[in-house]
C-alpha positions in Angstrom: 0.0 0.0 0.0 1.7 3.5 -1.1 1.9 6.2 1.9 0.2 9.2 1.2 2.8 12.3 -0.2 2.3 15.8 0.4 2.6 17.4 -3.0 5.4 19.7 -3.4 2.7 22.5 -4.4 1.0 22.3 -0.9 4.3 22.3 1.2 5.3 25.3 -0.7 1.9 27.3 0.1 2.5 26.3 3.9 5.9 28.3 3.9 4.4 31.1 2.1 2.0 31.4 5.1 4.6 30.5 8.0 6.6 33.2 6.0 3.7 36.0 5.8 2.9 35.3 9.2 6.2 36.1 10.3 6.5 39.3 8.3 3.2 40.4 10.0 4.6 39.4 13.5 7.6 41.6 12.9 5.3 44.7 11.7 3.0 43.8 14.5 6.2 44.5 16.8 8.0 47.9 15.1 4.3 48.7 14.7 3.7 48.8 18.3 8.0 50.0 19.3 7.0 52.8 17.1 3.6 53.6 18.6 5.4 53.2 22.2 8.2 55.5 21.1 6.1 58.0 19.9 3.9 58.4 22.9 7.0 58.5 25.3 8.0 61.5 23.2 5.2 63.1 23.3 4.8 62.8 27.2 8.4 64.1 27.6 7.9 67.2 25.7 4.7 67.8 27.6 7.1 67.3 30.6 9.5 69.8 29.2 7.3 72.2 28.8 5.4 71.9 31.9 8.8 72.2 33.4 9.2 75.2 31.5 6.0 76.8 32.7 7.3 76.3 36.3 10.2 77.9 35.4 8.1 81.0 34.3 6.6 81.2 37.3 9.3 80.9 39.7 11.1 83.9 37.6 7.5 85.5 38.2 7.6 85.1 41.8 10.8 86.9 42.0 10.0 89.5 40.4 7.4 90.9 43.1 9.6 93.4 44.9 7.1 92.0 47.8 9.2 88.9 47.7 12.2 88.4 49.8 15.3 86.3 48.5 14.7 83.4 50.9 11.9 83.6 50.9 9.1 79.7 51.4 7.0 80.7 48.6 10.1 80.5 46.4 10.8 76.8 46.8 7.6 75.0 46.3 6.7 70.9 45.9 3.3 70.8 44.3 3.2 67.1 44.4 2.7 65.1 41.3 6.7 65.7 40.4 6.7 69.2 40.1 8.2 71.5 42.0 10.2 75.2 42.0 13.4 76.6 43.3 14.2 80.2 42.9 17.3 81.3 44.1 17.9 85.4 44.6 21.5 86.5 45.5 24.2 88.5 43.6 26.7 87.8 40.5 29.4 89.7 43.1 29.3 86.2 44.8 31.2 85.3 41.4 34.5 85.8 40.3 34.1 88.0 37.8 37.1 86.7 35.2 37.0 89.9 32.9 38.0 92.1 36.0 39.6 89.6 37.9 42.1 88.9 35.2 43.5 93.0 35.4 47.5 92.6 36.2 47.0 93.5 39.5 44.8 90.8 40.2 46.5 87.8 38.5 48.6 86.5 41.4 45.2 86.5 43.5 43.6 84.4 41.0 46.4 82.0 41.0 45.8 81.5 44.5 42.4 80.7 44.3 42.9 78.2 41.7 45.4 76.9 43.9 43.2 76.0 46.5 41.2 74.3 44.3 44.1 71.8 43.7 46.0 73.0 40.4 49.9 73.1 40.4 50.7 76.4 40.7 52.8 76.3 37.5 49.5 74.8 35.6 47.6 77.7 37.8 50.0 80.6 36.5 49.9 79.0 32.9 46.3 79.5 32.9 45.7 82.6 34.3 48.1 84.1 31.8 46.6 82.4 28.5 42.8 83.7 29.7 44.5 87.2 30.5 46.0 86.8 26.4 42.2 85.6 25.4 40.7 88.7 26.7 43.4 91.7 26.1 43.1 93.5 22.6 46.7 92.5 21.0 49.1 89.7 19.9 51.4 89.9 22.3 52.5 86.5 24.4 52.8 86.6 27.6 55.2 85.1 29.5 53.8 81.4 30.1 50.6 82.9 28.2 48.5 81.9 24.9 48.3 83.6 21.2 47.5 82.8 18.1 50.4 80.3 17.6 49.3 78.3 20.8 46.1 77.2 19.3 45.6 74.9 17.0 42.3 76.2 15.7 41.6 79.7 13.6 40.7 82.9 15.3 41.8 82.2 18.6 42.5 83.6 21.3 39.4 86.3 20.1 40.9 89.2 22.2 38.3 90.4 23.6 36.6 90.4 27.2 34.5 87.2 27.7 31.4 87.0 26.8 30.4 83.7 28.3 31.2 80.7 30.3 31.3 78.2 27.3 34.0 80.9 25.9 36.2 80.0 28.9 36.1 76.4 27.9 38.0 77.5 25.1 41.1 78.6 26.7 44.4 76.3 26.8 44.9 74.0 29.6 41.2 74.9 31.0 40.5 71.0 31.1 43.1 71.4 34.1 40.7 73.7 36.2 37.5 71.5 34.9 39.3 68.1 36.3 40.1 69.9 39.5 36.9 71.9 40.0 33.8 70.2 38.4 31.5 72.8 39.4 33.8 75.5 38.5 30.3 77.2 36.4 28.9 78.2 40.2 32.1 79.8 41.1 33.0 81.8 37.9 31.4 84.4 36.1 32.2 86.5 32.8 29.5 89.2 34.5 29.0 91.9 37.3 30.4 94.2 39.3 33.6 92.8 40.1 34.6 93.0 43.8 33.5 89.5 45.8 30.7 89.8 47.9 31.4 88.8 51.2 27.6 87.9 52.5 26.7 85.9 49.0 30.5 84.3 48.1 30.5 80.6 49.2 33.7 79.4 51.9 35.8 78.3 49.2 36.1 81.8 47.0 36.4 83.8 50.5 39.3 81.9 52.0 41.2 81.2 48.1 40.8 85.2 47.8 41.4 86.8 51.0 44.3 83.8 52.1 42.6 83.9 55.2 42.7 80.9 57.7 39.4 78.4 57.3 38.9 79.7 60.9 38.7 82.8 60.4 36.3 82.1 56.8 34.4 79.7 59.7 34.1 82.3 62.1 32.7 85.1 59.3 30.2 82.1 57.6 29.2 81.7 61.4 27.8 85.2 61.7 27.2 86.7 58.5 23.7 84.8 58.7 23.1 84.7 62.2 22.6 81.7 64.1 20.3 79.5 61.8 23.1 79.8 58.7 20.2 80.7 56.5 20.5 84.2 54.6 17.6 86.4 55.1 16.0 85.0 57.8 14.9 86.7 60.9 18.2 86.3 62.4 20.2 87.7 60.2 22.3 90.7 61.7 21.2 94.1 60.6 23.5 96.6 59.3 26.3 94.5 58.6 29.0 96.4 57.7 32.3 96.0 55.7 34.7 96.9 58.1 32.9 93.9 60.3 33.3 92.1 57.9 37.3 92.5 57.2 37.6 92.6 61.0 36.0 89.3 61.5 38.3 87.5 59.1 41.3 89.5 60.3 41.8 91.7 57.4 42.8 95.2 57.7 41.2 98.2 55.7 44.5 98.8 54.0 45.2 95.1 53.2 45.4 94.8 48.9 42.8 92.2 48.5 40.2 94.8 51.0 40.1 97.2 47.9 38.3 93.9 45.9 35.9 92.9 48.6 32.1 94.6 49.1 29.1 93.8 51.6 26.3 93.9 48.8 26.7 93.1 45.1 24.6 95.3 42.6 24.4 92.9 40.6 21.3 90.7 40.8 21.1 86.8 39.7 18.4 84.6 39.4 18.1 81.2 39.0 14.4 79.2 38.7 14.3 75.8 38.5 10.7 74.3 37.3 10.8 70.3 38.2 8.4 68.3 36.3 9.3 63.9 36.7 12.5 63.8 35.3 12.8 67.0 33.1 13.9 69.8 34.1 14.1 73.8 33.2 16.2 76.5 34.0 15.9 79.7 33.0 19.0 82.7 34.9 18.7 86.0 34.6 21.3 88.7 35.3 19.8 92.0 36.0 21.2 95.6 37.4 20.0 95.9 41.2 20.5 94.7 44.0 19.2 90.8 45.2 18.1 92.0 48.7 17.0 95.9 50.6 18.6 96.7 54.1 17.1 96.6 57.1 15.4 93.7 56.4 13.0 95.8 53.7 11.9 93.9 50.6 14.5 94.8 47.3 13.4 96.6 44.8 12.6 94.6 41.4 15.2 93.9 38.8 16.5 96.7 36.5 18.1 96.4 33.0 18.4 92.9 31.6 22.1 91.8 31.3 21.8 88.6 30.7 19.5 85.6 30.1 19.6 81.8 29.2 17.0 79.2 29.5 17.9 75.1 29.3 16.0 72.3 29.7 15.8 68.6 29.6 16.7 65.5 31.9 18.3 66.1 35.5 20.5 63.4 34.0 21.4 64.8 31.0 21.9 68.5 32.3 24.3 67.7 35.1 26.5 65.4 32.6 26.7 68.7 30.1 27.7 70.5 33.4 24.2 72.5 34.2 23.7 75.9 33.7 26.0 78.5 33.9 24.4 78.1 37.7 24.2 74.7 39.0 20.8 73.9 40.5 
């Protein structure tokens, strides 16, 4: 008795359909990776901008000469992932590089950057190639930076700064980025120039002054009263710059007391709008003053300086270093 055979004709139409049904399996799944991608990008730009909306109206909330720097209503969780912080206080808590970089004030700024762990041969080197960046002429410096120094066209531009990212630029910078990471909150290409004593974090105040980290100690102790917190009830009124030098055992006629104030007039914002992961920052640099005396309310911001608005992952901001504030 012969066995059935399954006709070559029949066995071909099966892998036809095992075929087809595979192709509409694999369109099935790009189909739906597509569809999934697609909806995740459209809920992260409605994350953006909600981020960005916060943002807004942290700025906004700053701008009410009724609100104090320090202010509660300036750091706000409004559950569901989003949240604000508005920080108020002066680019004088900067170093200024622009100003800082005048002849007179080299040797101080090689200081500071020693402190913050360069050599002080790598320190000098790069103090003098940022002061060839920003002076008008061709001329080398001793240990400096010209044209010949660079291996790319039109550089240095001699000319001030003009901002943060233009520092990057400058030879043997990646030395002060590997020492100082956050190096954005401490610098500035903006402002009035002289440090401000009640805004400048421990680390500018004792790498400018020299002072002993007692003495910084002692002046961080009481410059915001007893709860640490400026602008709070405690804080001592009528603080003065000769308290000031006295408490960190600085005389009047010291060189570096010439390049210190007690209240910046220039005024920085920062508002941070949180929304899941995304984030947006939007800083402003204005002429005025961050806070009034006495405890008064400051007045609100004057002539726009400066302004720059980024956004996107928490993760992906910090790895391209932030803002030209960290947050």
């Amino acid at each position: 008795m012969n066995s059935p055979n399954v006709s070559p004709q029949r066995g071909s139409a099966l892998l036809i359909v095992m075929w087809c049904i595979a192709v509409m399996v694999t369109v099935l799944i790009m189909a739906a990776s597509t569809v999934e991608q697609e909806m995740n990008s459209v809920s992260g730009r409605i994350a953006r901008d909600r981020a960005r909306q916060l943002s807004l109206a942290g700025l906004a909330l700053a701008d009410n000469p009724a609100i104090k720097p320090g202010d509660p209503i300036l750091n706000q969780d409004f559950g569901n992932g989003e949240r604000i912080q508005v920080h108020i206080t002066s680019e004088e808590a900067r170093i200024n590089l622009n100003l800082w970089l005048a002849d007179e004030r080299q040797s101080t700024l090689v200081q500071l950057f020693g402190t913050w762990g360069m050599e002080r041969r790598d320190a000098e080197r790069l103090v003098y190639a940022m002061a060839d960046w920003i002076d008008g002429d061709v001329l080398k410096r001793a240990q400096g930076a010209e044209v010949r120094d660079y291996n790319v066209k039109n550089r240095p531009y001699n000319r001030p700064f003009t901002s943060l990212d233009e520092v990057r630029l400058v030879r043997d910078f990646v030395l002060l980025e590997t020492v100082r990471p956050d190096w954005r909150s401490r610098l500035s290409v903006r402002g009035q120039g002289n440090l401000d004593l009640l805004a400048a974090p421990a680390d500018l105040i004792g790498g400018i002054t020299g002072c002993s980290p007692e003495s910084v100690a002692l002046w961080l102790r009481d410059r915001w009263g007893r709860d640490g917190i400026r602008y709070s009830d405690d804080d001592p009124l009528n603080q003065s710059l000769e308290q000031a030098l006295g408490q960190l055992g600085l005389a009047p006629n010291n060189g570096v007391s010439q390049w210190l104030t007690i209240q910046g007039p220039t005024r920085r914002v920062q508002s941070v709008g949180f929304k899941g992961d995304y984030v947006h920052i939007v800083s402003l640099i204005t002429a005025g003053n961050p806070g009034g005396q006495d405890g008064q309310p400051a007045p609100g911001p004057g002539a726009l300086l400066w302004k720059d608005e980024r956004s996107g992952t928490m993760e992906a901001l910090l790895r391209s270093g932030g803002s030209e504030g960290q947050f």
